[in-house]
N, C-alpha and C positions, 0 to 999 in steps of 0.2 A: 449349789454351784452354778455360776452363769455360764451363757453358753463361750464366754469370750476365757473362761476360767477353764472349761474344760481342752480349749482348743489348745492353751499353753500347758495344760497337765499333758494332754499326751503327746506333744513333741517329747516334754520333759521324760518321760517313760522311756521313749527312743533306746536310750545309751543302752537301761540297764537289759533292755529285750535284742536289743542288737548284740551280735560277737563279733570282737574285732575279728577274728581269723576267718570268719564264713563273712564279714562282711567286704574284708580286703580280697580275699581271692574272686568274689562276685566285681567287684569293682574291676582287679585283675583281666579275669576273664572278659570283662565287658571291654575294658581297654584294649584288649587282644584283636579283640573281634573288630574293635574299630580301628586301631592301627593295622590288623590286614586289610580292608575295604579301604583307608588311606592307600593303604602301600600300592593295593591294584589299582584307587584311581589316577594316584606318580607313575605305577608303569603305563599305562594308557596314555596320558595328558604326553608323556615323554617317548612314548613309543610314534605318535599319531602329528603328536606339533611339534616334534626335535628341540634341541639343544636351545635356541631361540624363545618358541615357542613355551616353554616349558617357564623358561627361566622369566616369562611375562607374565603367565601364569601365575607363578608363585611368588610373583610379587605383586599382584591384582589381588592373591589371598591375603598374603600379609598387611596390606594398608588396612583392613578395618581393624585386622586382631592387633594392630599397632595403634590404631587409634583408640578404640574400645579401652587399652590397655592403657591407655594414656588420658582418657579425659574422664574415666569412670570413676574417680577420686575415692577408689577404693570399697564403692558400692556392696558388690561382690561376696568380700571375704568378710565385710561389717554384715551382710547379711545372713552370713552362716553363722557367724560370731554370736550376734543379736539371737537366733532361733534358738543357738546349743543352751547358750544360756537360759534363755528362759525367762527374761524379765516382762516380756511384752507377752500378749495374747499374738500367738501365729499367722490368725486373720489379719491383725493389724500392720503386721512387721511386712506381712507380702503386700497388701493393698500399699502403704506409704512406699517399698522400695520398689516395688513396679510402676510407679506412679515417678517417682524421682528417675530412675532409668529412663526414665521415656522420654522424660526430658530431657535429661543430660545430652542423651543418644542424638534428642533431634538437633539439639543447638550444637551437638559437633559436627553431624554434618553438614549443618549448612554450613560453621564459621571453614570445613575441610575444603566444600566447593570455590570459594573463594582464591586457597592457594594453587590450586588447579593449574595456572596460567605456570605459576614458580616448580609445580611439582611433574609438568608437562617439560619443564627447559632442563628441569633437574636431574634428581635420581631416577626418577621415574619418566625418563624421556622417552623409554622403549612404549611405553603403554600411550593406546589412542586416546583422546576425548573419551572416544565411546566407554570404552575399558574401563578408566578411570572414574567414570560416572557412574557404572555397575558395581565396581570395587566399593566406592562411598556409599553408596546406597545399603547398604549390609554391615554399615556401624550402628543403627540404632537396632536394629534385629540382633546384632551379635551382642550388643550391651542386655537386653533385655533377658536373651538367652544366658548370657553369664547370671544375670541377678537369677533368674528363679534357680538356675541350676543349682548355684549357693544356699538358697532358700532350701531345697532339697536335702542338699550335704546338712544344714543342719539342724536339719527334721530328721537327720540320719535314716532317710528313706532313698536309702544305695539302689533297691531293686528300681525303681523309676527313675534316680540317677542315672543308674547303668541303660536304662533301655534310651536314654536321652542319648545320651552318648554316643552309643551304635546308632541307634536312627538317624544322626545326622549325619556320620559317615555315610551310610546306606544311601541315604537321600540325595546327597553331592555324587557318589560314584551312578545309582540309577540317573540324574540328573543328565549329567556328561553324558551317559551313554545315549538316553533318549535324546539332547541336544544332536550330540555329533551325528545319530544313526538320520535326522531329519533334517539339519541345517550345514554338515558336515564338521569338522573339525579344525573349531575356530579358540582362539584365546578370548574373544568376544562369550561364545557360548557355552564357554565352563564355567566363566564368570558368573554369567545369567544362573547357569547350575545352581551355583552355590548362593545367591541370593535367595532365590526358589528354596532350596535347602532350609535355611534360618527362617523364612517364612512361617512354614509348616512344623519345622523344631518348635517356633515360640508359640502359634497356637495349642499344639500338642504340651506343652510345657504348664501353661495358663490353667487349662482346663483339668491337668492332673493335682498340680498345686493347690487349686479350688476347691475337688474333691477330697485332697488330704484334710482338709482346713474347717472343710462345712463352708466356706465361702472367704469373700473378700469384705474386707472395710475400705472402702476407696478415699475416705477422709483422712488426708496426712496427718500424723503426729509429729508436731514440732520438737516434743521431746525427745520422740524416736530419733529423729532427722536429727537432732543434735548430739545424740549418743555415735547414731550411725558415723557421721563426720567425725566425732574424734577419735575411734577406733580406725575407721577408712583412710580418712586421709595418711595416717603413721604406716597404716598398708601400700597403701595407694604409691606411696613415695619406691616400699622397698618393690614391688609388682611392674613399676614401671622401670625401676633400674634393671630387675633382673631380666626383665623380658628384653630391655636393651641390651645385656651383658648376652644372650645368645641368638638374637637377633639382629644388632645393626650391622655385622657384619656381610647380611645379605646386603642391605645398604649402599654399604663401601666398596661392593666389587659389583653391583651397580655403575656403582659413580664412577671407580675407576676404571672397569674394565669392559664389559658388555652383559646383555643379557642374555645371549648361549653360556658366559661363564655362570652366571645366575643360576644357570637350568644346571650345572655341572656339580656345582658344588649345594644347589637343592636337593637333588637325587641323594650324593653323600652324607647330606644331612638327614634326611627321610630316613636314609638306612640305618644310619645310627641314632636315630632316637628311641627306634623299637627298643634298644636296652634300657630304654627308660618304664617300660611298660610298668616292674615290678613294683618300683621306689615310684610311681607315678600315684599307683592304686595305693600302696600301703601310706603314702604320706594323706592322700583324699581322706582316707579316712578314720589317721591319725588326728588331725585337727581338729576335728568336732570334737570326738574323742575325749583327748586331751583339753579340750576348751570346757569342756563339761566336768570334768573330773576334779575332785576337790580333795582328795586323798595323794597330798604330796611325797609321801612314800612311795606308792602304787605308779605315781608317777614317773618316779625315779627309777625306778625299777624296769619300769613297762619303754620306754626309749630305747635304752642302751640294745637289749635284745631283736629289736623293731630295724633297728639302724644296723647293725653288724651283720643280720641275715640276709639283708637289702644288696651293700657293700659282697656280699659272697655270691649271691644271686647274677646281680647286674655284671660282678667280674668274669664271670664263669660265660656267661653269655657273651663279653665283650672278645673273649679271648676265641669264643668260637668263630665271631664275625671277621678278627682278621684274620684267622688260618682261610676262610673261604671265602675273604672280599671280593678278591681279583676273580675267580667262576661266576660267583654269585650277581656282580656287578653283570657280567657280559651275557647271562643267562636271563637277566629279569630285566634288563633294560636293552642297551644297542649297541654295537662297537664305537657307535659315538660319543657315548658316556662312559669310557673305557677313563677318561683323566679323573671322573670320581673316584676312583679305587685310592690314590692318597690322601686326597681330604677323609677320605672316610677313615681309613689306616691312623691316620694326626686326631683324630676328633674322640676315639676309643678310649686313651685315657683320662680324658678329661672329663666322660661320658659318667664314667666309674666314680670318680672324685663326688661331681657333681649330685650322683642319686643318695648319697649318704649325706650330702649336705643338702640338699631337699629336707629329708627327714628330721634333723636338727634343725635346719631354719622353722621347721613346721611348729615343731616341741616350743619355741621360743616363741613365736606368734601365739600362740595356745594360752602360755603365761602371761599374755596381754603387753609383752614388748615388743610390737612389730617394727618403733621407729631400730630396735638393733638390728633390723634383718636388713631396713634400708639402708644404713652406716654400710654394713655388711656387703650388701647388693651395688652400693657405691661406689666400693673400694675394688670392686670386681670389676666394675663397668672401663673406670677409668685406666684400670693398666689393659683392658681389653681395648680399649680405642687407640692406647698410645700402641700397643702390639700391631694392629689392623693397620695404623699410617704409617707402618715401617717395615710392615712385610708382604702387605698385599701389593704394592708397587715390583718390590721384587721377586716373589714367588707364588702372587697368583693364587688360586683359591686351595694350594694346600696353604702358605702363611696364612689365611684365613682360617684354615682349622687349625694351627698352633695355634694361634692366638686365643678362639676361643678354650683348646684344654688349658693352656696357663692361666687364664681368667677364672674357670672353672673350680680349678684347683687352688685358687686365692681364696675361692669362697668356700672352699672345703674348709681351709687352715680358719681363716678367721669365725665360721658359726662353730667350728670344734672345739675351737679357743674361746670363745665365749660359754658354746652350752655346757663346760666342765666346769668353767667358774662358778656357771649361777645353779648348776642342779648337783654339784658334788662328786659325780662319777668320774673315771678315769678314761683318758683315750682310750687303755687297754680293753677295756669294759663294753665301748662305743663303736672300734673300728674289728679285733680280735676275735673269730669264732672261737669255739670252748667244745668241749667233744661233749659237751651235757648239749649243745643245738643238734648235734646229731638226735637224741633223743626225744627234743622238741619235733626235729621232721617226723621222725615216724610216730609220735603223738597225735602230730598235725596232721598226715595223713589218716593215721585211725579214725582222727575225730571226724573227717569229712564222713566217716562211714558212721558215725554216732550223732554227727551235728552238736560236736564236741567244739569247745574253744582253749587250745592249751595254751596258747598267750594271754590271754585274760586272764586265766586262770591261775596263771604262774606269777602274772604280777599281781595277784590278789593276796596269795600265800606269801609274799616274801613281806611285806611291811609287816604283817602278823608276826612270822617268826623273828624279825628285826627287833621290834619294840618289846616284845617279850625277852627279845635275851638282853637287849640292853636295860632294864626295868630290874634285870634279877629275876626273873618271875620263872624261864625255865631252868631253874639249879637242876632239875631231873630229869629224865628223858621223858618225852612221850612219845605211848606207841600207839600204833593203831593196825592190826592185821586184815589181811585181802586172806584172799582164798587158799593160798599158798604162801606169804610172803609177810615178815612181819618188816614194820619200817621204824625206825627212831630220828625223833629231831631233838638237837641243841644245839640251835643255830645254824644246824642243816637240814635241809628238809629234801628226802625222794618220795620222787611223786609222779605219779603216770595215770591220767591226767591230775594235777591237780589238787588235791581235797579242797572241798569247801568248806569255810567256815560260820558254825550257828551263831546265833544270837549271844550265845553263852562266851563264846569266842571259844568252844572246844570243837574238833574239826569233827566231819560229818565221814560217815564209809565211803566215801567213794576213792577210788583205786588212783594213783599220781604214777607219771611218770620222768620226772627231770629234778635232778640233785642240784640243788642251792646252796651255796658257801655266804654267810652274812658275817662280816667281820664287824669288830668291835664299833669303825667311825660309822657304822650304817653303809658302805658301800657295797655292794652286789657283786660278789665273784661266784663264777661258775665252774663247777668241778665236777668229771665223776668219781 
């Protein structure tokens, strides 16, 4: 085996040595940890630069992750795509898309510096030259960091994902704090921060990548590059709508209104995207996942459960954020960001909407249809702009958070609507917990203490008992007993965690914890 044959063998390995549940909550927890080092460097920047200050800020961050996210022609998520699968040697896939990012990166920002004059009279009128030219300068660093990061996710090496992720948080919040404690506290030197930041991200990034890999091939593959491109670009289209669909809105009350509104309705948005922590991690690392997976049973199965604990998660947390907006606002920030407590309040349910449709839009990219996610993402954007030019004139940056939860919730309805047709399952299935998830949690927690996976493991056993009882194959029951307990399945199977299945396809001792209902169409209900 050569050495370019071994490098794609053990990406390839990845999935089956990975478990979705230790690898989601690792991702989880890493998201945690960076969205709190986010969160204290928004109370800092907003405590230090006020309402003004803040609101320059955060949109000196947004220009590159808007451009990045706009000229990256979908680099990114072709690059996790390319690695889950497996066609290319891993050396190769990162040398050619580190190679193409670096380009991409530099010809935007130069063609960005150009609009500079338009984007100086513009939305971006609040921010100096100076600013503006620190902001740009952090698009090809931020491009390059999206590519390996991708590169990672689909080498399904979560543990150096996750440590990317917090170390850049870390890096931006240390950043500020060494800028301000020595130059004071400037929108100039957060900015400078956060370039420094991306810097040392994409070194640290390169050289981890290189190690997974045994090395780089820095010689493009034109074949690659033309794979890459027509997966990307069908990304690329839905990536950049959707990032429009909860981003232009800063935009527009820019344009209309000022940049202390900016800083107002940033802060309420920083605080409600922490509910995204859950359905942020579980979708990262749904999509390799699922891109890798070739048992469209398992597949079927393995969603619906993914998505409907997400949807319970992210609600339960949504609901705790408004009982305690209004303290929580005036406790972590200033009496002068006392008007974020309604954008925050307006942005909750559409918050909720929005992380169960993350999930499905993931499952459908996965299945190699991304141009549906941009139809999708489309169809979002556009009642989102026509919302924003008809309420941010009158109500100011909470219409600015209606508008994005009804946008939100367009794209809930439409990938729900889609992912039923094309994978068979039932809303009920997708959005409905089932008191067999209660059984899942406390599996799920057992298993941390086992380095158990009961999600994997549950959709491993259900296409098994499926196609067996539609085959005819189980007319009888079979058992199999634990220490205490005997179990039978025909057509349902209890299980804590699990049982695995031999070669033989008879199941192995190990002890299951969660009752499965498989009706006759093959659709997945859960009962206990």
């Amino acid at each position: 085996m050569t050495t370019d044959e071994i490098s794609a063998a053990t990406v390839k390995e990845a999935p089956a040595q990975t478990s979705f549940f230790r690898s989601s909550v690792g991702v989880f927890a890493s998201n945690a940890t960076s969205g709190l080092l986010v969160f204290v460097t928004t109370i800092v920047t907003a405590r230090l630069l006020e309402p003004s200050g803040r609101g320059e800020f955060a949109l000196g961050v947004l220009i590159p992750i808007f451009v990045v996210t706009l000229i990256s022609l979908g680099l990114a998520p072709a690059t996790t795509y390319l690695v889950a699968q497996g066609e290319y040697p891993a050396r190769e896939v990162l040398g050619t898309c580190i190679l193409g990012g670096a380009v991409i990166g530099v010809v935007g920002a130069l063609g960005l510096i150009g609009l500079v004059p338009w984007l100086h009279e513009g939305p971006l009128k609040s921010l100096s030259p100076r600013e503006l030219a620190l902001s740009i300068s952090a698009v090809p660093l931020g491009l390059l960091a999206a590519v390996l990061q991708g590169f990672l996710l689909g080498a399904q090496r979560f543990r150096a994902y996750n440590v990317s992720v917090v170390g850049q948080s870390a890096l931006v919040l240390i950043g500020v704090l060494v800028v301000f404690g020595f130059l004071g506290p400037t929108v100039a030197g957060a900015l400078l921060a956060n370039v420094m930041a991306y810097a040392i991200l994409c070194i640290g990034l390169v050289l981890t990548c290189r190690l997974s890999t045994g090395g780089i091939i820095w010689l493009p593959s034109w074949s690659l590059l033309h794979r890459a491109a027509k997966y990307g670009i069908q990304s690329h289209v839905s990536n950049v709508l959707t990032f429009l669909g909860y981003r232009i809105d800063m935009f527009f009350i820019g344009a209309f209104l000022s940049s202390a509104a900016v800083g107002v309705y940033s802060v309420a948005v920083a605080t409600a995207e922490r509910a995204w922590l859950f359905s942020f991690a579980v979708s990262t690392v749904l999509f390799p996942r699922l891109a890798g997976e070739t048992n469209a049973n398992r597949r079927k199965a393995f969603t619906p459960v993914v998505s409907r604990n997400v949807l319970l998660m992210t609600a339960a947390v949504c609901l705790l954020l408004f009982v305690v907006s209004r303290p929580l606002i005036a406790l972590l920030y200033a009496t002068s960001f006392a008007k974020s407590v309604g954008p925050l309040q307006a942005l909750l349910p559409g918050i909720v909407l929005f992380s169960v449709g993350r999930v499905l839009a993931n499952d459908i990219a996965a299945r190699g249809r991304p141009l549906v996610n941009s139809c999708i993402a489309g169809t979002s954007v556009v009642v989102n702009i026509g919302i924003n030019l008809v309420l941010i004139p009158r109500y100011g940056v909470t219409g600015a958070a209606w508008a994005s939860s009804v946008s939100y919730g367009i794209l809930f309805l439409c990938a729900m609507t889609y992912y039923c047709i094309v994978s068979g399952n039932t809303v009920r299935s997708v959005i409905l917990p089932t008191r067999s998830d209660v059984a899942l949690w406390r599996s799920a927690i057992a298993g941390l203490r086992r380095l158990d996976d009961p999600l994997a493991r549950s959709a491993e056993i259900l296409p098994d008992a499926m196609s067996r009882r539609l085959s005819g194959r189980s007319k009888s029951p079979e058992t199999w007993r634990t220490k205490s307990h005997a179990y039978s399945v025909e057509g349902v199977a209890e299980v804590s965690p699990p049982p695995r299945l031999g070669k033989s396809g008879t199941f192995k001792d190990e002890p299951v914890i969660l009752r499965h209902a498989i009706d006759a169409e093959g659709v997945e209900r859960e009962r206990q």
